[in-house]
RODO-2510 file (C-alpha; in nm, 4 decimals, decimal comma):
residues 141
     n   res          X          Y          Z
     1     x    -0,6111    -1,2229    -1,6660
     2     x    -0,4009    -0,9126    -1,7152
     3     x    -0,3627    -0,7228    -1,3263
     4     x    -0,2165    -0,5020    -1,1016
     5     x    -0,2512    -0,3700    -0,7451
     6     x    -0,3982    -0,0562    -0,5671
     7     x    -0,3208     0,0463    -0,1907
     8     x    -0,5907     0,2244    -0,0340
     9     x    -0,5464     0,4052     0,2732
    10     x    -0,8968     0,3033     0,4142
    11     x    -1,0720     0,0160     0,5284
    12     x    -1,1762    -0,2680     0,3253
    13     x    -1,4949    -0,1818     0,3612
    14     x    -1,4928     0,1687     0,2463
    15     x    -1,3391     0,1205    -0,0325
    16     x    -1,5409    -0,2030    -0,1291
    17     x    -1,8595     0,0072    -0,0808
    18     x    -1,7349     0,2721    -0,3371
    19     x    -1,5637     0,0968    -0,5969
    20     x    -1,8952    -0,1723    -0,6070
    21     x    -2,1130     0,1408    -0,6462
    22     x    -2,2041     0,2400    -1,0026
    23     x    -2,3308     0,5230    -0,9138
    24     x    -1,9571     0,6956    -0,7940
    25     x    -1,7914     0,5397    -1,1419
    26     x    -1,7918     0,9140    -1,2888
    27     x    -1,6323     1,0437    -1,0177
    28     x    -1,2686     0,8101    -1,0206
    29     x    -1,3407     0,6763    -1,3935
    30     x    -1,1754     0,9462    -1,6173
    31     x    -1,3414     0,8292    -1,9466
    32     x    -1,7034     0,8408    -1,8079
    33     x    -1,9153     1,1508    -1,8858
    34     x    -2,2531     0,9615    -1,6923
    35     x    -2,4122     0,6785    -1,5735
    36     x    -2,7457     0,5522    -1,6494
    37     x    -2,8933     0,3319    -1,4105
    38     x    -3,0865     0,0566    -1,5657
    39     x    -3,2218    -0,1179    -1,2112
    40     x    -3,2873     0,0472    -0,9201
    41     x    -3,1483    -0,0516    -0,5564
    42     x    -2,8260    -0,0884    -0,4019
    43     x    -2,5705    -0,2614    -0,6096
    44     x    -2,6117    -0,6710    -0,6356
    45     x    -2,5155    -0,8909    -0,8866
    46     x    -2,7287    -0,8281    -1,1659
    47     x    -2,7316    -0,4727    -1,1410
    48     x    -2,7085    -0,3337    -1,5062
    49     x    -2,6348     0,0289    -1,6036
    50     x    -2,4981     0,2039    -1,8942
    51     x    -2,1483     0,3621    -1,9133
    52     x    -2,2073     0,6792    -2,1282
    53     x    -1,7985     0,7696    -2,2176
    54     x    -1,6725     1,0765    -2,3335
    55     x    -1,5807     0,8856    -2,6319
    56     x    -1,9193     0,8355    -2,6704
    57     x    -1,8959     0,4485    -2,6423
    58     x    -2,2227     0,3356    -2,4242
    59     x    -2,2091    -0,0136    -2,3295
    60     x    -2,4087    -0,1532    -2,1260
    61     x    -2,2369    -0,3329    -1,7933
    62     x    -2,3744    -0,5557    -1,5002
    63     x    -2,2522    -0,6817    -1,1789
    64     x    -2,1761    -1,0199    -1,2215
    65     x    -2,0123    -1,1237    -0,9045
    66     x    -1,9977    -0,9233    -0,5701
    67     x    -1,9096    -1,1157    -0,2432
    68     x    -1,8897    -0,7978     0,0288
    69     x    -1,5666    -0,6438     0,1424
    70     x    -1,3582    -0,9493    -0,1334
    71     x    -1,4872    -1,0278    -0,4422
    72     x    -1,6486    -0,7704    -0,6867
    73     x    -1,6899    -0,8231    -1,0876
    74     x    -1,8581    -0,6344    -1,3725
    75     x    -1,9020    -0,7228    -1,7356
    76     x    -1,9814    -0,4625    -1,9973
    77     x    -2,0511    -0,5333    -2,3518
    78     x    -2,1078    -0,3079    -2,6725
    79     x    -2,1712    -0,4510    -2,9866
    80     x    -1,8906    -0,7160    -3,0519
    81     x    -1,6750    -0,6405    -2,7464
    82     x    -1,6895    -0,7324    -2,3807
    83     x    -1,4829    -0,6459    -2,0787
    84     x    -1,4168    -0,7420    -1,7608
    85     x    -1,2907    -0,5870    -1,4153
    86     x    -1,2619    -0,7773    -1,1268
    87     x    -1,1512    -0,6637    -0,8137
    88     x    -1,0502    -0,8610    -0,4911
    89     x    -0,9870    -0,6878    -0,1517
    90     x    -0,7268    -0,7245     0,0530
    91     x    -0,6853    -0,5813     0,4552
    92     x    -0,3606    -0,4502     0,4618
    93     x    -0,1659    -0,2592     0,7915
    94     x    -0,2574     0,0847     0,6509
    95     x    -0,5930     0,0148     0,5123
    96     x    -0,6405    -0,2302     0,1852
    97     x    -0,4598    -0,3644    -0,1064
    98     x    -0,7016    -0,3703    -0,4198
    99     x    -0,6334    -0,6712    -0,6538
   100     x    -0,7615    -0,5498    -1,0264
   101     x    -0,7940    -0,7974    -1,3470
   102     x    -0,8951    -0,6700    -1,6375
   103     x    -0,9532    -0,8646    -1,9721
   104     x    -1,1433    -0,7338    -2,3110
   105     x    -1,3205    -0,9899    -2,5610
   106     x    -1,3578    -0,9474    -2,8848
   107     x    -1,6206    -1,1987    -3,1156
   108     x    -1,5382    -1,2707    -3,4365
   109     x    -1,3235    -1,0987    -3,6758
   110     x    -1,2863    -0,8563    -3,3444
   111     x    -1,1147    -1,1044    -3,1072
   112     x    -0,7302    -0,9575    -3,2029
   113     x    -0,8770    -0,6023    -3,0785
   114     x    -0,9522    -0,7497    -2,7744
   115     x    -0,6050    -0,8611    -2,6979
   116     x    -0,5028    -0,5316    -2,8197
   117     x    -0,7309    -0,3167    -2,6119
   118     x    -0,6565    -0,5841    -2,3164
   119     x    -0,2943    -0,4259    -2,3339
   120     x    -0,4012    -0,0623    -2,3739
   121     x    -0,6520    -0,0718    -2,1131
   122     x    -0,4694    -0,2145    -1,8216
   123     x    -0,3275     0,1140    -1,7658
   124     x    -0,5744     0,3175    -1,7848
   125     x    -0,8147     0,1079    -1,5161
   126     x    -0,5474     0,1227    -1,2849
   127     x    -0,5006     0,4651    -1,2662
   128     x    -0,8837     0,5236    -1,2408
   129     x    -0,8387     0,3113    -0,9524
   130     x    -0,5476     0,4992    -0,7921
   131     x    -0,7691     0,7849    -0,8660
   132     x    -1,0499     0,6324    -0,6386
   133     x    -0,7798     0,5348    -0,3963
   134     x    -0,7018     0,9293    -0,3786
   135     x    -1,0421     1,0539    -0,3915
   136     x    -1,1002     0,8034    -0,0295
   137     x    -0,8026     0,9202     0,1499
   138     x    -0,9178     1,2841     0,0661
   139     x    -1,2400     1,2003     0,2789
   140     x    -1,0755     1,0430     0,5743
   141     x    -0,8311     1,3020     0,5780
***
């Protein structure tokens, strides 16, 4: 799966607990206008809510793997498409390393756009999570 790597100047934990949060997505996530929790509670796998993106795109995602302070995974899907992010945490000398995969699906006659928006996505996750990266040191500072 298509990747790259974040350093975070804060704990593992910190940034674990924001980047597994839904709830913060529309604060780091530059296309994301809301989101719509579906389940209440603190985020666990299963947790579903709905991305609602400025491009007006709402799919609806869920937690699918979340091991505390190393593992966390998400799968969204709208209509013939599903994506992926997984994230894997790293304790680094100056705070974390963030490992980020990122793979889109497409069914059908849809699967070449999901290589293509594979490609064309990459980018953009990562910089949402430098963004996130920023946002954290900002706090600690």
């Amino acid at each position: 799966m298509p990747g790259g790597r974040v350093d975070f100047d804060v704990p593992v934990g910190v940034a674990f607990a924001y980047l597994a949060d839904p709830r913060n997505r529309p604060e780091w996530q530059a296309s994301l206008k809301s989101v719509e929790m579906l389940d209440e509670g603190e985020p666990r796998v299963g947790l579903r809510w709905r991305d609602h993106t400025a491009a007006r795109i709402v799919p609806e995602m869920q937690i699918t793997a979340m091991d505390s302070g190393e593992l966390w995974a998400e799968m969204g899907q709208w209509r013939g498409i599903s994506a992926i992010l997984m994230l894997t945490f790293e304790p680094a000398a100056s705070g974390c390393v963030v490992h980020v995969k990122f793979r889109v699906h497409g069914r059908g006659l849809l699967a070449p756009l999901g290589w293509l928006a594979t490609g064309a996505g990459l980018l953009p996750v990562l910089s949402d999570v430098k963004r996130a990266a920023r946002i954290l040191k900002g706090r600690e500072s």
